[in-house]
N, C-alpha and C positions, 0 to 999 in steps of 0.2 A: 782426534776431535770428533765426537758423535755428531752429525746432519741433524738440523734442526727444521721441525715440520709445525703448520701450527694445527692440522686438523689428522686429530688422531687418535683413538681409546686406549687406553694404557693396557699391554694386553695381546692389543691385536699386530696381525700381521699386514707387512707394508710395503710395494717395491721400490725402489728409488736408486734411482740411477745404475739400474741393472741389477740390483742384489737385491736382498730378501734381508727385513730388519721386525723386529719384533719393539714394539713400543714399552716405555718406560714414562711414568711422573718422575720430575725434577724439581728442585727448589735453587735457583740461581740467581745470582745478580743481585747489584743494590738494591733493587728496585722488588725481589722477594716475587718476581712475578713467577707464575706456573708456566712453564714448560713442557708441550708434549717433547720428548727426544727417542732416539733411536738408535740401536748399535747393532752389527750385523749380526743374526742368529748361528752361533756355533753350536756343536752337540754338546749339549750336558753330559757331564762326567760319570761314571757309573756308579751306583749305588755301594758302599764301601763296608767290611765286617759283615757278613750275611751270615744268622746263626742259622740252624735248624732245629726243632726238639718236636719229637713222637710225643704227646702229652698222656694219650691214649690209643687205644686201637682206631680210632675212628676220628680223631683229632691232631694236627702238625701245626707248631707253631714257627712263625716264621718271623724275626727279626734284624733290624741294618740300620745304617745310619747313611745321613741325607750325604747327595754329591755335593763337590765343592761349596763352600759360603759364601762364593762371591757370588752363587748360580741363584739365589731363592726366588728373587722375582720372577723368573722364565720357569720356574718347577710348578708343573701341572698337577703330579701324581708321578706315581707309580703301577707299571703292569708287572702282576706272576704267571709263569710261565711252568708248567711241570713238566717233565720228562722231552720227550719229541711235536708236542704239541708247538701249533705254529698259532696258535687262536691262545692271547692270555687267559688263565682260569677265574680272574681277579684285577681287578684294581683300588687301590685306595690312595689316598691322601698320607695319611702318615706313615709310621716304619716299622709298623705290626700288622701282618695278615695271619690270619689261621682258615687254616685251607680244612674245612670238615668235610670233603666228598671224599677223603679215604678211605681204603678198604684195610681189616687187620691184615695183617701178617705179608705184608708189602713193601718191598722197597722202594722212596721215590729222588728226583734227584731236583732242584728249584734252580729257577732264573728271576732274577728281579731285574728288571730296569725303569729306569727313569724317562719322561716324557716332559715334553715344554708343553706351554702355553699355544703350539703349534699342531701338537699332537705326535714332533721328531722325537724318537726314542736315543736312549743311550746305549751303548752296550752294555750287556749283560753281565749282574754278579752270580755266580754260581758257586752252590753250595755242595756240600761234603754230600753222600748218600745218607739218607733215613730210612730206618725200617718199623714202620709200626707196628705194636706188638698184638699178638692172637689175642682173637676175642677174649674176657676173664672164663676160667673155669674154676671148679674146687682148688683147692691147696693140690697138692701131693702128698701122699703120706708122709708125718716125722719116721726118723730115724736116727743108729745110730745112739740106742736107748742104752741109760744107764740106770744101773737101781741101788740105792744104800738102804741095809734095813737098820733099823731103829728100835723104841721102845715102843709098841702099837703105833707102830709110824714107819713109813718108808719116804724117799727119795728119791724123786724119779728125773731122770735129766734127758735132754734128745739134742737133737740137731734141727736146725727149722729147715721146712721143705722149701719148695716150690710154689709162691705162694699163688700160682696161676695166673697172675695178669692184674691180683686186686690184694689190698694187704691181709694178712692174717689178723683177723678181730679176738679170737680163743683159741685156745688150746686146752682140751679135756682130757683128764686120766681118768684110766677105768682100770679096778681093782676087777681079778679074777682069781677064785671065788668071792664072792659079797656084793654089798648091794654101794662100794664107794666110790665115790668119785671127785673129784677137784676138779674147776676151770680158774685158768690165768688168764690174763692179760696176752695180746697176741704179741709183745716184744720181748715176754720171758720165755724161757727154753728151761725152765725147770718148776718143778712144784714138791711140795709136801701132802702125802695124804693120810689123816690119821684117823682112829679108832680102828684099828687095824687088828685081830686078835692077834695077841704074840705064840708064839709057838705053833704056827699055821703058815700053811705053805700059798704063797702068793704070785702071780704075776699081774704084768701093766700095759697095758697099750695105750696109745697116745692118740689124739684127733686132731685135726688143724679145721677151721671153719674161717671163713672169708664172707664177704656180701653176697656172693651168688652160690655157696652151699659148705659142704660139709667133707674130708677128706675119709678115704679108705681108711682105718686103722693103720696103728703101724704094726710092724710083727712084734708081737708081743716079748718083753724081760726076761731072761730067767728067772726061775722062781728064789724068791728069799723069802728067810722065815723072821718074824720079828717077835726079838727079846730083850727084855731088859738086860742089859750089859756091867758089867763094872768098871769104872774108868780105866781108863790106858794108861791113867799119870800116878805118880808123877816118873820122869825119865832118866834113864841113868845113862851111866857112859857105856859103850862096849868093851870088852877084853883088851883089846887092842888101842882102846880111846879113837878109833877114828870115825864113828859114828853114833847113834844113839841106842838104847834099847826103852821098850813103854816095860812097865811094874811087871810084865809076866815076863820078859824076858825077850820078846818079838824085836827084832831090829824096825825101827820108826824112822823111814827119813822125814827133814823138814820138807815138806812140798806146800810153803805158805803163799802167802796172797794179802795184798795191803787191803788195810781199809781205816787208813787213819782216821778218819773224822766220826766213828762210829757208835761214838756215844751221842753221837747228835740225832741220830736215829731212832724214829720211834719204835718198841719190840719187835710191834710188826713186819718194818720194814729189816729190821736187824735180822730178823729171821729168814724173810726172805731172802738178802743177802747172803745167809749164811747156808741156806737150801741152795744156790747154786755154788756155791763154793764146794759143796759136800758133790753134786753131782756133778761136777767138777773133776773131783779126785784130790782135791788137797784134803790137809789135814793141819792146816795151823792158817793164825791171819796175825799180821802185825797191825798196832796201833798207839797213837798215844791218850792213854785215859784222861787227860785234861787236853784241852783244845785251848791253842791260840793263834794260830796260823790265820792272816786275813782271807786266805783265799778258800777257806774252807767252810763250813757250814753252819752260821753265828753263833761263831766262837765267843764265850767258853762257854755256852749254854748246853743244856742237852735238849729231846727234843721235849719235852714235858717246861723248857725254860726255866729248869733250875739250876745254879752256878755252883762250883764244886765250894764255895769255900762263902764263909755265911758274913765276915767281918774284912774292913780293912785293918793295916797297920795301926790305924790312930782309935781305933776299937769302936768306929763310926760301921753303921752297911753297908758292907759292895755292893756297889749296883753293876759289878760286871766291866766297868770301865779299862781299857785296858792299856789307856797311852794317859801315865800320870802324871802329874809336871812335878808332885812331890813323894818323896820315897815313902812318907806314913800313909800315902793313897793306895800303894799298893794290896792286892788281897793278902790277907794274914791265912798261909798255907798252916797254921794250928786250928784255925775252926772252920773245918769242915760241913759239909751241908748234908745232913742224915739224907733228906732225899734224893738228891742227887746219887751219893755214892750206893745207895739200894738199888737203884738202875743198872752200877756198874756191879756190882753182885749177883742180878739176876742175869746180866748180860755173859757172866764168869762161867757160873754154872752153867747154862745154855750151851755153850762152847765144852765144856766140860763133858757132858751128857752126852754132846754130836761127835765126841772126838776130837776136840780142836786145839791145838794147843796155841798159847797167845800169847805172842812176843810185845809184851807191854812195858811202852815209856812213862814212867812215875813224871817226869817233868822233863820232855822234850824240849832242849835248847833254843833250836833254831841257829838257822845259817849265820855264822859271825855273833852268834848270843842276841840277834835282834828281833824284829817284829814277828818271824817264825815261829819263835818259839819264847820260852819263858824265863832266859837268864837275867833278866834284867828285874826281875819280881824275884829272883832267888836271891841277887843281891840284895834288893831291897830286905828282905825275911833275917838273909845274913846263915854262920854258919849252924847254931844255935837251931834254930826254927827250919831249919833245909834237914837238919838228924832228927828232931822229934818226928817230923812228917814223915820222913823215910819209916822211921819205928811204929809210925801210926798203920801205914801201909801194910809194913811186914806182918806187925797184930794182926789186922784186922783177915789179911788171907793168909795165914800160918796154916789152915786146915786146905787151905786152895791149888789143888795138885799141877795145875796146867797149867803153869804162867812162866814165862822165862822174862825176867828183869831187864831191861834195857837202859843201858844207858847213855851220855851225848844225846846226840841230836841231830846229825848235818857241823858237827862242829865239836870239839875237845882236845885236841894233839898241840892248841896253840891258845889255851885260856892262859889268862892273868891271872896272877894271883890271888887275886879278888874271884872271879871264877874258880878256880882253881879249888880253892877251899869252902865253896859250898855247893860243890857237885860231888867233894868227897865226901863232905857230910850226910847229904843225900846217901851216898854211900853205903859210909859207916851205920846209918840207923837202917838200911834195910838188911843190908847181914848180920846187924847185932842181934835177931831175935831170933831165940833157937827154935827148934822142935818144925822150922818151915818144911812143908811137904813140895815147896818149890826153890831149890837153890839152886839156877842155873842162872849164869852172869853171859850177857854178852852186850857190844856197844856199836854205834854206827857216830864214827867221829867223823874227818872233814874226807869227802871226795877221794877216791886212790888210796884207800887206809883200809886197815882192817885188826879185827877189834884189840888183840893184842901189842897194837903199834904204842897204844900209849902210853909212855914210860912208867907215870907212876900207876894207873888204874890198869894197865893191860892185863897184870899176873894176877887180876882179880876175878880175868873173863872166863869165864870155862867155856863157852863154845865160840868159834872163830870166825865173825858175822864179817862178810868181805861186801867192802862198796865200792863202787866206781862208777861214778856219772859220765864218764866218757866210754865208758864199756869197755874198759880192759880186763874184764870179768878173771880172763885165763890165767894172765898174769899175775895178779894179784891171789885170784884162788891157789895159785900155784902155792905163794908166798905164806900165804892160810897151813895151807896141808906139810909144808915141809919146815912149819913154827916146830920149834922146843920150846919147854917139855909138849909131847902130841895133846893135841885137845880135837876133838869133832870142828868140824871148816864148813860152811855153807854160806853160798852166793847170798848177802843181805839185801844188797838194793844192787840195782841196774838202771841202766835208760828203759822206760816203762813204754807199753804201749800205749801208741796212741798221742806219745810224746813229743811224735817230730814233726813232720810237714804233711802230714797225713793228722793230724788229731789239734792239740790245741798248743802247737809249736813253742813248749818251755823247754825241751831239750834237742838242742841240733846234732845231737849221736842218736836218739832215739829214731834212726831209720830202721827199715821194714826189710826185712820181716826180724824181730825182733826176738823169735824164739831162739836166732843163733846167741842171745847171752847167757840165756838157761842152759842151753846145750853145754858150750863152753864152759858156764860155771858149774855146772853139776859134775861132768866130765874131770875137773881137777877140784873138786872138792869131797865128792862124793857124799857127803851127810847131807846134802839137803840145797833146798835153794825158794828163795822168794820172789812172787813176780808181781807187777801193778799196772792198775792202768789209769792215763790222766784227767778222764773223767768219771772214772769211777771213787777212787780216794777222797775227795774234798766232802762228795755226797753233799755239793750243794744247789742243788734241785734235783726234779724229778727225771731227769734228764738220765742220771748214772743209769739208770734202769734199761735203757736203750743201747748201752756198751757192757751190760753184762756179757753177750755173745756176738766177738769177733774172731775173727782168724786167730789172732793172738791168744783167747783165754781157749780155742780149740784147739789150738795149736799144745798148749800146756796140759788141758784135760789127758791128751793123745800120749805125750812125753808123764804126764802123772801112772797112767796105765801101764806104759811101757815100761816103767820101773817096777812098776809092783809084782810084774808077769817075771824077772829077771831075779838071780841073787844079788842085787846091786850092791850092798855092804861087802861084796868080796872084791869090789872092783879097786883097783888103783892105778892112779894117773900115769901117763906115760913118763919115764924115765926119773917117779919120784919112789922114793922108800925102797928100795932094791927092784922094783920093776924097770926093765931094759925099757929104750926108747924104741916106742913100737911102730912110728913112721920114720920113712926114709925118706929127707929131703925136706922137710916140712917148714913152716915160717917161724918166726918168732911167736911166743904168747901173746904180743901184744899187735901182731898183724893181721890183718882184717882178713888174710889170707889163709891162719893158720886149721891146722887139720889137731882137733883133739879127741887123745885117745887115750882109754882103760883097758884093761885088759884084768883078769884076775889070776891070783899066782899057781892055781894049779893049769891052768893053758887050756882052760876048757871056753870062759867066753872072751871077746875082745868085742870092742864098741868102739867105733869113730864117728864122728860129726866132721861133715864135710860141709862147707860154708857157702855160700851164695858166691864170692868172689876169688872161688878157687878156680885153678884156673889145671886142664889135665888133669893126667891117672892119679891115683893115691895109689904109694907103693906103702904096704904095710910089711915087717920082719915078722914069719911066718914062724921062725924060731920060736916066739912064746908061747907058740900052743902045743899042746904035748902032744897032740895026734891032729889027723885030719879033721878038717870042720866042715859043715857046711856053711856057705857066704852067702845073703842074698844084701840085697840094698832095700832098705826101709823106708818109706816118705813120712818125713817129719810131718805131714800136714795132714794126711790119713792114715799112715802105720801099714797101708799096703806093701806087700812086699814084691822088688822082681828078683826073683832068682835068678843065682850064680851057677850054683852049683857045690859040687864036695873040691874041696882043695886041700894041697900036700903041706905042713907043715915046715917045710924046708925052704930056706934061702927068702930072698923077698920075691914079692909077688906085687906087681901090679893092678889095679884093677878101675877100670872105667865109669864112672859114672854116668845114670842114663841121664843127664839132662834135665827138660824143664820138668819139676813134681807136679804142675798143672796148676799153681798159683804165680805162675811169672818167675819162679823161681828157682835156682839147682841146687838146693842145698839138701842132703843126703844123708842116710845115717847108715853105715857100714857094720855089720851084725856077722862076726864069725863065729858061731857054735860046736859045739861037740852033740856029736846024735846023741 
């Protein structure tokens, strides 16, 4: 029972009866009369959750939440305390201070406490260390330069520096000889620069500029000379059928890259897209040329806002609508919309011209045949109207060397028969038209599948697209390469970057670092492999622009290079097609542990991917190499190598792995050569 006083300010302090009590207003009794009242003053509790955050070199913000709730009337404020200071720096009222007397490049360490109406403090919350960052300078120089030449045009890609303490606003390429040059945006890592003379020898250096100046050069490209080229396509099988070859004859692997929603993009931006892909190191991009996915970029429009198909069923205008309540609502896949598909014609060639080859879906199902994709307007069209469209397709790019056909969706191993018969029609009318300069079949049906699973459409696929949402890339790739009759196997989809609890959390496999599924899939497929990221695909904002360059599409550039510098078409998986099993002790394909390895059959090189969750040596059988090699270990994330040294060919051999590559991670790629 609190002591009742009648002369008193709410507030103030008061003794009675030997103690020490801090005043309160009350409202008691029938009678509603005011009360002064009092209760003994205890210490208020300590300020609770105290963050810290360096905002700048010269600014610390400081935030927490109030002490206990039963405490507010007796809370006066709050004092800040920094480091050994016994005098506070600060006081406020609420539960944000920012403390500007700091100095850059400082570490400090915070105390908050709380204070009554008395002026008793509480103890102190204390916070983690902060270190404000150096004053801003220039950038650092890019690096890390790549160059593609072109037709009067080159390609130049880097690595973004050091942006000094303030963000990067440009990036400048400077052509040497001539007078050219390009500026981007300071969140791309690549450009295009043209009017370039062909048959002229060229290099590029790069510039980073920030608000307070201008970076060093970087060390300039090697030189390329820029020519007009003749297309790579269209592609055929190799000798052996376990890869591909482009029209001269060159072994091509797949080294694609999604970008489904790509016709929603305007040229410009297509281009640009397609300028980092190039300095990149890929050489193909998957997509589906009609759009219906919600999550993607206003679907089915492109970006000029013209819809692929000009009428519906009831021979009324589409306006685009794409949830009908009646089947004669749906769009009529026979009338087409001239403008629209002139888009995707100039978007063909483009790709064509860069090198690109385009694993394109005529009508992308979608997961379960639903709001994904388009089976639901394919039944409505029926099987009739699903074979002309195919045959309209086929016509229309019979002269169009770079395209591989796609078919499914996310879905086909388990259509109705209602499906069923007009996905074959689709089918049927894109291989009914002869003379195509693109006959290459492959499909991406449901999750854990790969393209040849499906009974009736499988022995129609010539190349062997493997998907697996849960990233059992190995296994399944396995499953790919060791199909009758042989056809070319490459990784189709994976858990994408950026997909898991690091990006925009639609796949709970899509953990980090995510290049162990490219590794893995390429490693037992060897033709090739496709990789995506999950803000970059929908392309719906300007947003994708800002995840053109992470760890992951660096990560792939590094693994793109690494292949081309190798005879990779002579590689084959460990213990498939008469090559011996080249680890000893290794996990299953489908274990998050497992160690995958190629080797090629004259015993000159051997490749392992060692995984992030391996755990000890990797013993490899030394037996497949025909003489001594030299070993070093490779970092998947810069291609730096630590040597080993020369090793004997005989018996097995163990070999250590150094540890963290300096991303948080130990995942390794093991490289035995012959000199």
């Amino acid at each position: 029972m609190w002591p009742a006083i009648r002369e008193c300010s709410p507030g103030a302090a008061v003794a009675l009866r030997g103690q020490r009590f801090v005043c309160v207003t009350l409202l008691c009794g029938l009678y509603a009369a005011a009360l002064s009242a009092c209760d003994a003053a205890a210490p208020l509790s300590a300020p609770e959750g105290l963050t810290v955050k360096a905002l700048n070199s010269g600014r610390v913000e400081l935030s927490w939440n109030a002490p206990n709730s039963t405490e507010p009337l007796r809370l006066g404020g709050y004092r800040i305390y920094r480091d050994a200071l016994s005098v506070a720096i600060g006081s406020v009222s609420s539960t944000l201070y920012y403390d500007t007397t700091v100095v850059p490049g400082t570490e400090y360490h915070y105390e908050v406490r709380a204070f009554d109406t008395t002026g008793n403090e509480s103890t102190g919350a204390r916070s983690e260390a902060v270190t404000t960052p150096n004053r801003p300078v220039p950038p650092s120089s890019p690096s890390d330069l790549v160059v593609v030449a072109g037709d009067q045009k080159a390609v130049v890609g880097w690595k973004a520096p050091n942006d000094g303490g303030e963000a990067i606003q440009t990036y400048t390429v400077v052509a040497n000889p001539g007078a050219f040059s390009t500026s981007v945006p300071g969140r791309l890592t690549s450009a295009t620069i043209t009017g370039l003379a062909n048959n002229s020898n060229y290099s590029f250096t790069v510039f980073a500029t920030n608000s307070v100046g201008v970076s060093r050069p970087s060390p300039p490209t090697s030189a390329i000379v820029p020519e007009a080229r003749p297309s790579r396509f269209p592609i055929g099988y190799s000798g052996n059928r376990r890869y591909l070859l482009d029209r001269f004859g060159a072994p091509f692997p797949i080294l694609g890259r999604t970008g489904w929603f790509i016709t929603a993009l305007s040229p410009a931006d297509q281009e640009l897209f397609i300028a980092d892909t190039l300095a990149r190191g890929y050489n193909a991009v998957e997509m589906h040329v009609i759009n219906h996915d919600p999550r993607g970029r206003h679907p089915p429009r492109n970006a000029n806002d013209d819809l692929p198909f000009l009428k519906r069923l009831d021979g009324s205008t589409w306006d685009g609508e794409l949830n009908f309540a009646r089947v004669s609502d749906a769009p009529d896949f026979t009338t087409p919309n001239p403008a629209y598909w002139e888009l995707v014609d100039e978007f063909l060639d483009y790709c064509n011209s860069n090198g690109i080859l385009v694993l394109l879906f005529p009508a992308y199902v979608g997961f379960r045949g639903e709001e994904m994709g388009w089976m639901q307007e394919m039944m409505a069209n029926g099987p009739s109207r699903m074979s002309a469209y195919g045959s309209w397709l086929a016509s229309r790019y019979v002269n169009q060397p770079n395209i591989v056909w796609m078919m499914g969706g996310d879905y086909g191993r388990f259509f109705s028969p209602a499906q069923q018969d007009v996905e074959r029609s689709l089918l049927r009318g894109l291989k009914g038209v002869s003379g195509q300069q693109s006959g290459q079949f492959s499909a991406e049906w449901e999750s854990e599948s790969i393209a040849t699973d499906h009974v009736e459409f499988g022995p129609s696929m010539t190349l062997n697209g493997v998907y697996s949402w849960a990233g059992y890339v190995a296994k399944y790739g396995r499953f790919a390469y060791a199909h009758r009759p042989t056809r070319p196997a490459f990784l189709l989809e994976e858990p994408y970057d950026q997909e898991g609890p690091d990006g925009n959390r639609a796949n709970p496999s899509a953990i980090q670092p995510v290049r162990r599924f490219q590794w893995w899939g390429y490693l037992n497929t060897i033709a090739g492999y496709v990789s995506g990221n999950g803000h970059i695909w929908p392309f719906s904002d300007s947003v994708w622009k800002d995840h053109l360059d992470t760890q992951g599409s660096r990560d792939m550039a590094r693994l793109n290079a690494y292949l081309k510098s190798i005879p990779w078409w002579e590689l084959v998986p460990s213990g498939l097609a008469g090559m011996k099993s080249l680890t000893v002790g290794t996990k299953k394909p489908d274990d998050p542990r497992y160690i995958a390895a190629a080797a090629n059959p004259s015993g000159t090189l051997l490749v392992a991917y060692i995984p992030p969750q391996h755990m000890g040596d990797v013993v490899i059988d030394m037996t497949a190499l025909s003489a001594p090699v030299r070993a070093r270990w490779m970092n998947p994330t810069s291609t730096a190598s630590v040597p080993i040294g020369v090793v004997d060919n005989r018996g097995d051999r163990a070999f250590t792995p150094p540890g963290n590559n300096g991303t948080g991670y130990s995942d390794w790629v093991l490289v035995l050569e012959k000199e």
